[in-house]
N, C-alpha and C positions, 0 to 999 in steps of 0.2 A: 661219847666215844667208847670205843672196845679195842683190848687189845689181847694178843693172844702170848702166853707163853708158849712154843713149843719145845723148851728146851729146859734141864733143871737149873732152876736160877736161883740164887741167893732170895732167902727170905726177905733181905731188906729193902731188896731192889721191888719185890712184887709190894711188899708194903706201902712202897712209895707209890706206886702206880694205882694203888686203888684207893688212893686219895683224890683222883681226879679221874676216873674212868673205870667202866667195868673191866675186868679182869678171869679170863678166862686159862684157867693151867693146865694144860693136856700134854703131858711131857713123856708121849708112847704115841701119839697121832701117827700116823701112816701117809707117804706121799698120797695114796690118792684121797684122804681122810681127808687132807690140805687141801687139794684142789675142789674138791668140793665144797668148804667152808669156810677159805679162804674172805670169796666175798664180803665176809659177815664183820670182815675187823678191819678197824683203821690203822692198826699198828701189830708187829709178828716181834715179837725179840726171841733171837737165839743163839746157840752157841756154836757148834762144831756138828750136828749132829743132823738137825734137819735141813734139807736144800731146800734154796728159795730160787726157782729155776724160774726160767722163760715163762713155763708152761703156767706155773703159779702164779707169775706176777701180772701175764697176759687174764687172770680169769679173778685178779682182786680188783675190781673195780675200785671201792672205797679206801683203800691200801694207804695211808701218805707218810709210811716211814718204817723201815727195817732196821731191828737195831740188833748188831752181832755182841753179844757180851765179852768181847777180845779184843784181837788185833786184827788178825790174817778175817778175810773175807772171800774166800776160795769155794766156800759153800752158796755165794749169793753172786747171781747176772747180777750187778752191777750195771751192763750196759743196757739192757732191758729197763731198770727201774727205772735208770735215769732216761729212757728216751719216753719213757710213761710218766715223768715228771714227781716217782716216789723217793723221796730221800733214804739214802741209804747212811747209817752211821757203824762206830763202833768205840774201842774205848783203849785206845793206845797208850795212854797213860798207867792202866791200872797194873800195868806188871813192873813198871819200871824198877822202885821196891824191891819188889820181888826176885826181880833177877839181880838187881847187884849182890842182893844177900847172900844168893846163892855162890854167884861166883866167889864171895865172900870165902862161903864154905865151904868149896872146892879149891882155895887157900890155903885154907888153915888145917884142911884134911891131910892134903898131900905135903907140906912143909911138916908136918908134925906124926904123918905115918900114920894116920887115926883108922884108918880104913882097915890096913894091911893089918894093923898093933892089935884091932879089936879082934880079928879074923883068928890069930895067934894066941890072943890069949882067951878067946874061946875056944880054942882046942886045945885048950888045959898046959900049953907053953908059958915062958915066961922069960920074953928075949926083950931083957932092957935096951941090950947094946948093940941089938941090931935095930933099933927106932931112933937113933941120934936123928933129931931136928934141928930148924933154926928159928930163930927170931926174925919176927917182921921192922922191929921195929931200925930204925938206919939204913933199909934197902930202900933200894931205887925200884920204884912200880913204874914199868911202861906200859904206856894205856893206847893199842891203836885202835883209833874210832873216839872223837870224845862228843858224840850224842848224850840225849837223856841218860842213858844205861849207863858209860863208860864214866860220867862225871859222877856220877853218883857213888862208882867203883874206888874213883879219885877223893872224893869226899872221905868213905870209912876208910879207906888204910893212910892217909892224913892225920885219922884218928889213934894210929896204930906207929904211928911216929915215922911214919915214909918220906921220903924222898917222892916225886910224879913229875916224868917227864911224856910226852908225848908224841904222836903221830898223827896228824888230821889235816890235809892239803886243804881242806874247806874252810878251817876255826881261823879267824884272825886271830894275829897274835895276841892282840890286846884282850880279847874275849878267855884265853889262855890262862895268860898274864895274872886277872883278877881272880881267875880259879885257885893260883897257888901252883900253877904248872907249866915248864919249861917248854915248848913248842922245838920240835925238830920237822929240819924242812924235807927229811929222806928220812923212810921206815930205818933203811939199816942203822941210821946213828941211835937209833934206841934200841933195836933189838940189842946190840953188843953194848950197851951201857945198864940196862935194866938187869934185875933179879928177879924178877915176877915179872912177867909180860901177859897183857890180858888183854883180848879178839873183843871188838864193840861195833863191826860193821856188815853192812848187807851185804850177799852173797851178789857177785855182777863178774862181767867177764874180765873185768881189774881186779878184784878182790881175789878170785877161784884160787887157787895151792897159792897165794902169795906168802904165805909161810911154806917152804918147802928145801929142799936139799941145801942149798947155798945158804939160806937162811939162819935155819939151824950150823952150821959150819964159824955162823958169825957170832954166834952168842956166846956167853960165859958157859963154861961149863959147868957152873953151880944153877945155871938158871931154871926157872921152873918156865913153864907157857900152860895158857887158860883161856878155853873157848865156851862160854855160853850162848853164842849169837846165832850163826851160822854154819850148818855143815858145810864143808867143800873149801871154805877159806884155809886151813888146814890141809895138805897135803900128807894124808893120816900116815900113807906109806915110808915118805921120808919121817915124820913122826916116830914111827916104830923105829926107823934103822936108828934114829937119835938116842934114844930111850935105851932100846938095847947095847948101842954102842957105847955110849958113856957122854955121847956129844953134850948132852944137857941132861938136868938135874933128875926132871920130874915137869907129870904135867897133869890136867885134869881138862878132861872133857862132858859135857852135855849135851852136845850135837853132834852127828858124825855124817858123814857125804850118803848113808844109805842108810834111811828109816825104814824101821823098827831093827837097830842093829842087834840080833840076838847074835849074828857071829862076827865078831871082827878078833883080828889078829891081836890085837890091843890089848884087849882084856885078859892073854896071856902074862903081861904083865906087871909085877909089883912095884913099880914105881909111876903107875899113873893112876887117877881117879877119877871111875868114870860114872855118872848114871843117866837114866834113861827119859833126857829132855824134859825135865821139869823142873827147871828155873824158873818158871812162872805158873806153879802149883803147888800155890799157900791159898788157906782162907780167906786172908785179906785180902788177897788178890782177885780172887772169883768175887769177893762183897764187894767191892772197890768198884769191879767193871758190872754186877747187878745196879749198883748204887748209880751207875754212869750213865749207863745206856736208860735207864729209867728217869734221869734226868733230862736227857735225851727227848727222849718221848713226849715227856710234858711238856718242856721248851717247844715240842712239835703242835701239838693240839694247845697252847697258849698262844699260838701266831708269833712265837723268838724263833730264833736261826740257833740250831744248836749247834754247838762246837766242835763237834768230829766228823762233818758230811766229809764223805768217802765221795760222794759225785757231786754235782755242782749248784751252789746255793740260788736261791730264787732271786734273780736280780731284775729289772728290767730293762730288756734288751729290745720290745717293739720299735723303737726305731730305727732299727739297724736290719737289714733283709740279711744277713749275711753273718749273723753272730757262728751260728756254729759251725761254717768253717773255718771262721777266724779263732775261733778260740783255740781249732788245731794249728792254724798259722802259729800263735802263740805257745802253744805248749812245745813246737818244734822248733821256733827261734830258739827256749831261753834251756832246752834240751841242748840244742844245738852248740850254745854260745858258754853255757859250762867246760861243754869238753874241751871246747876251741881254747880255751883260758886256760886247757888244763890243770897240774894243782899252785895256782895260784889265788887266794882265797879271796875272795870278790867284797869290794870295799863298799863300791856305789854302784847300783842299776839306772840307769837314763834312760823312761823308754819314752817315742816320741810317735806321735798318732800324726796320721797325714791323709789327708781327704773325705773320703764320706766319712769313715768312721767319726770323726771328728764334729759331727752334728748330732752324735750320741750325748747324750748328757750325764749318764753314769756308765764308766767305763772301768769300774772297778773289778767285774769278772775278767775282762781281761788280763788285766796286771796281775790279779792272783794266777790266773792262769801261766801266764808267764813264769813267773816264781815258779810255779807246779813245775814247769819244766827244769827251771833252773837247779831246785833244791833236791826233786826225786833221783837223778842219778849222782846225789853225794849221802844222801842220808840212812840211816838206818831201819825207820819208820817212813813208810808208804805218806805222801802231804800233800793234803787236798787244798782245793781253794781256800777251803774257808779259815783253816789254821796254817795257811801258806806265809802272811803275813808276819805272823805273831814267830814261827817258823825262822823265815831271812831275819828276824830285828834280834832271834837270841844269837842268832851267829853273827851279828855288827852290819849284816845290810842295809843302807841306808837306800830307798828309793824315789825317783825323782819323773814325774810326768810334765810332758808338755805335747803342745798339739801345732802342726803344722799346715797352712792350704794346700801347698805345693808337694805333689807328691809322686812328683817323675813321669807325668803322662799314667801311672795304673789311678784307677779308682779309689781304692786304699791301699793304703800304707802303712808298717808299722816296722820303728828302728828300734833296738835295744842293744845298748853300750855297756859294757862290764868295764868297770876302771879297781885295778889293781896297783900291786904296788910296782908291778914289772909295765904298766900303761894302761892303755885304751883298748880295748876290741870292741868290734862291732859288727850289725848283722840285720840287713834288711830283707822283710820280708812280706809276698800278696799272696792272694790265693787264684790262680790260674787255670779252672778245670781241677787243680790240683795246688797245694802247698807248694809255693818256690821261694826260694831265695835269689832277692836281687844282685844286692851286694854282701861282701866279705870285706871288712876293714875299709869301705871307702871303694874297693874293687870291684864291677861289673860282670854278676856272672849270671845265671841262667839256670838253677838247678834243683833237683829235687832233693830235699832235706828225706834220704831215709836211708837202710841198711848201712853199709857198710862205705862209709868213707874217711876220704886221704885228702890233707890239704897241706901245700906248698907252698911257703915262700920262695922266691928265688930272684936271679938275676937273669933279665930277659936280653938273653946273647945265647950263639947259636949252638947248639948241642946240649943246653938245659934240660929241657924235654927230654930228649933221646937218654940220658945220663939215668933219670928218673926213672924211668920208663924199665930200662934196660936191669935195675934194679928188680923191677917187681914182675918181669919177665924171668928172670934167674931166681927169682923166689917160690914161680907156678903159680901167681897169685891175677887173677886176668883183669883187667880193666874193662869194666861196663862202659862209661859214662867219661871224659874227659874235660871238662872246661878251664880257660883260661882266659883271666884279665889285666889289663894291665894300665898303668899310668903314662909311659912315657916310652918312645922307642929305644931301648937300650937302658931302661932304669930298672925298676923293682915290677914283678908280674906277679898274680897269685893262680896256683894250678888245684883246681876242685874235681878229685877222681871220684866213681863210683864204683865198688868192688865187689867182685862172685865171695869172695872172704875177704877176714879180717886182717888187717895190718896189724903185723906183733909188734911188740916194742923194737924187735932184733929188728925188723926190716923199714920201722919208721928211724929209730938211728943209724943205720946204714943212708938213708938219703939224707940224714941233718949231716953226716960226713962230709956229702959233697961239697967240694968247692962253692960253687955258685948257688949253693942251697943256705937260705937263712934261716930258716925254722918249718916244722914237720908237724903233722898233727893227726891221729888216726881216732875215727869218731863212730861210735856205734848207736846208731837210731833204729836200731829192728826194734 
């Protein structure tokens, strides 16, 4: 086996790798250097720096595995490898560490003035009394997000004698609970109780300024706020008016909505800490993900499954003509059936296979699959099949298979149930020319799982519809797509719109107002 460096990698990671294969380091190669020579290796690991594009992975014949020494894989088709059957990995763990630290130190800077203090007393000042700090230890740390990153965050100021409460619509309580951490079921009950409030979640069109004007209005005015995650979850603008105003204490940022921020208004001034996106640029951390993705690798040419495929593990599907639209069936149900649940934290998955598939005998891509859909629109970190599993079981999901003949007249079938603590949801679905869903809750509908939709409970008497409607008419917001099912004439109906845009919160609780409207739900599948 041969594998190529092109990127500079930790010493240890190359040391490991040329314990089972040669090892070639060219970390200046040229795109078209690559294409040329690509052929020649089983394996490419890199970093940030060289593309592993269509063009390259169409012309590696011998190719069976790309490994990014990170997280983000933005320099690698992805879709390409995988329809070429090359594993793509990378190494999501190895900052974890590393970012809590920081945020750590973006902490301990700003509460104690260390930034401004050293600035000061290296211009030969000496202002004691303009650095009064405070102590960590007695304050309440609000942590929203508690992924890998955010628990870890909770772990050191723990250590620091804190008080941790939280924010996370997805963590069961219980999973909480054993951290040493209070669970609130609304961000605002933490912002305005916390002293330190620290950002631990992916950037999404729920996340974007959900800190912003009203936010800040609600917090203490001693508090600090701290972002290492995400630019954009921050609402930098209202930030400054805070800052400047008095609204809150201090803040420290490491991400901001526009990189390479060499100008923002911010850095005007001296009550925040800011620097430039490197939470996850320590040495351990680059050794960490050399050391990872090179295990990677070996696990690759040793015939194991390694642990961070970014596309989809080798399973065997020959008995099924139809895996790879179904695995999109699945990744759209359990996409689908998060939002629908919205933040009610999913207790148990039921998923239930019905007709051909059902003569499959290992249907485990699927069900990861599933999870992939369920877990990426809550999590922080991108989750693949293959650590989807391991994924749902740290946040308390428990999962549950069964298979059924009868499968409504389609050929296959696939139901998957979320049971929470507020009930049951549910969501069938085939592949039709295209992904549809059957049903909704037990409901008969007809439709296509994507972009932008609105789903309705209500009560099916006259002028429901029209009420609905008349809503999202007066908001300019147009309806593509309309379905309606129902149980019983004059009982409960459910309404599945498709939308030009997106339902805001403001125009999906304007219809949970209505009278005859029981529940509201606005779902984003782009």
């Amino acid at each position: 086996m041969k594998a190529l460096v092109a990127d500079s990698l930790n010493e240890k990671g190359i040391e490991k790798l040329q314990k089972v294969c040669d090892v070639v380091v060219d970390t200046s190669i040229t795109p078209e250097e690559l294409l040329e020579t690509i052929n020649e290796y089983d394996a490419i690991l890199v970093r940030s720096r060289t593309k592993v594009t269509k063009e390259v992975i169409e012309k590696a014949e011998n190719l069976k595995i790309i490994a990014r020494a990170g997280v983000g894989v933005d320099n690698i088709d992805v879709a390409a490898a995988t329809e070429k059957g090359i594993m793509v990995v990378n190494a999501p763990e190895s900052t974890t560490i590393t970012v809590a630290e920081h945020t750590m130190g973006l902490i301990l800077s700003a509460i104690r003035k260390i930034a401004v203090a050293d600035e000061s007393t290296k211009a030969g000042k000496w202002e004691k009394k303009r650095f009064m700090g405070m102590e960590l230890k007695g304050k309440t740390l609000g942590v929203i997000g508690m992924g890998r990153i955010g628990s870890q965050v909770v772990k050191r100021c723990q250590a620091f004698e804190m008080d941790a409460i939280a924010y996370d619509p997805y963590l069961p309580p219980h999973v909480a609970e054993d951290m040493g951490v209070k669970l609130y079921e609304e961000q605002d009950d933490v912002l305005k109780r916390a002293d330190i409030i620290t950002i631990h979640v992916p950037l999404t069109e729920e996340t974007r300024h959900s800190i912003s004007t009203e936010e800040f209005k609600i917090m203490k005015d001693t508090a600090l706020i701290f972002n290492a995650a995400r630019g954009g979850v921050i609402d930098e603008d209202a930030l400054y008016t805070a800052l400047k105003e008095g609204e809150i204490s201090g803040a420290g940022l490491d991400v901001y909505e526009d990189e390479p921020a060499k100008e923002n208004k911010l850095f005007e001034l001296d009550n925040i800490v800011c620097t430039p996106h490197i939470a996850a640029s320590t040495k351990e951390a680059q050794a960490a993900a050399a050391v990872i993705v090179a295990n990677e690798v070996i696990d690759c040419f040793e015939g194991n499954t390694p642990n961070n495929i970014i596309n989809m593990p080798r399973i065997d599907t020959s008995g099924f003509s139809q895996t790879t639209e179904y695995l999109e069936v699945c990744e759209k149900l359990g996409s689908f059936l998060t939002q629908y649940v919205k933040k009610n934290p999913i207790k148990e998955l039921n998923i239930t296979y019905k007709g051909e598939i059902t003569k499959l005998q290992n249907k485990e891509l699927f069900k990861r699959t599933i999870l992939q859909g369920v877990l990426n629109p809550i999590t922080e970190s991108p989750v693949s099949a293959v650590n989807a599993t391991s994924v749902a079981e740290s946040r308390g999901i428990t999962i549950k298979e069964a298979e059924a003949e009868e499968s409504d007249g389609y050929e296959t079938l696939i139901e998957v149930k979320a049971i929470t603590e507020k009930g049951v949801s549910s969501v069938e679905g085939t592949f039709l020319h295209e992904v549809t869903i059957t049903k909704i809750n037990g409901y008969k509908v007809d439709v296509k799982p994507e972009g932008y939709m609105f789903i309705a409970k209500y009560k099916d008497i006259p002028g429901s519809i029209g009420a609905i409607g008349t809503i999202f008419g007066q908001e300019k917001i147009n309806i593509g797509i309309m379905q309606v099912g129902r149980d019983i004439t004059g009982g409960e109906a459910i309404m599945v719109l498709t939308l030009d845009t997106e339902a805001t919160p403001d125009v999906t609780n304007k219809v949970k107002e209505l009278d005859q409207v029981k529940d509201a739900t606005g779902i984003n599948l782009l």
